[in-house]
N, C-alpha and C positions, 0 to 999 in steps of 0.2 A: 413823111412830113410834107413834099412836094402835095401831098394832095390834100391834104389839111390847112396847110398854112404855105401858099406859093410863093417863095421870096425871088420869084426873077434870077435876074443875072448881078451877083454879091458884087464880084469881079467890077465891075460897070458901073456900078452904085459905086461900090468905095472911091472907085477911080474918078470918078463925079467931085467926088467930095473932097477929089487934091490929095488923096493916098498913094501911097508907092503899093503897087499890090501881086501878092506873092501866092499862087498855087501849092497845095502840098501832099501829102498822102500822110495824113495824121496818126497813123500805124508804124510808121517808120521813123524810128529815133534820127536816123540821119540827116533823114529832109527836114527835120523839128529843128533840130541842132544846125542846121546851115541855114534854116529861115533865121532864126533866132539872131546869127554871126550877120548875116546880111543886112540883116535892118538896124544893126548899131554899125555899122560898116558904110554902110548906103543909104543915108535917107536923104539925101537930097532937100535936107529943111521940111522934108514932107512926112506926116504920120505913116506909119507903117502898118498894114495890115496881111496878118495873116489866113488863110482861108485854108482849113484844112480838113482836106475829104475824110469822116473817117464812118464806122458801121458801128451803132450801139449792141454795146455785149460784145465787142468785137474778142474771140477766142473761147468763149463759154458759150457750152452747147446748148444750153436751155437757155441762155440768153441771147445771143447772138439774131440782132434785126425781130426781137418780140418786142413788139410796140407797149405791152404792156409792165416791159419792167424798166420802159423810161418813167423816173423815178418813184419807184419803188424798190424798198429796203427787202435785203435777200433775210432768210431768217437764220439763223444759227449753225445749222446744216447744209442748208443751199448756202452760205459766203464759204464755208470750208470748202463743197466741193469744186465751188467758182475759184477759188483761191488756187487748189488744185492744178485745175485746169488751165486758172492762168502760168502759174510756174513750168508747169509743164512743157507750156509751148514758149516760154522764155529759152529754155536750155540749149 
């Protein structure tokens, strides 16, 4: 995406713009769920933004960082075995 469409530093721009602003690792339920509590916890009067790193396709094998199945719909057999795949690596 960085090389398509260069958005700078997010971080820096929100913060410009009178954000409270919060790093995350969008993969991880925990950092989701503690951004989440923090910014009803802490906003300082100020909007809250979230930024959170994550990888499209992240856990499916034929998806995972292919640029081409940002968006685009899996067909019948590829979302099963995506679905798959995803539970899998939930457990």
């Amino acid at each position: 995406c960085e090389d398509v469409m260069p958005l700078g530093n997010l971080a820096e721009k929100f913060s410009a713009f009178g954000c409270d602003v919060q790093r995350i690792d969008g993969h991880r339920i925990d950092e989701i769920r503690n951004a989440f509590a923090a910014a009803r916890k802490e906003n300082h009067g100020k909007p809250h933004c979230i930024l959170a790193k994550t990888i499209k396709g992240k856990g499916v094998s034929f998806m995972e960082n292919v640029v081409s199945w940002h968006g685009t719909a899996p067909n019948d057999e590829q979302y099963a075995l995506a679905m798959q795949e995803i539970e899998g690596g939930v457990r």
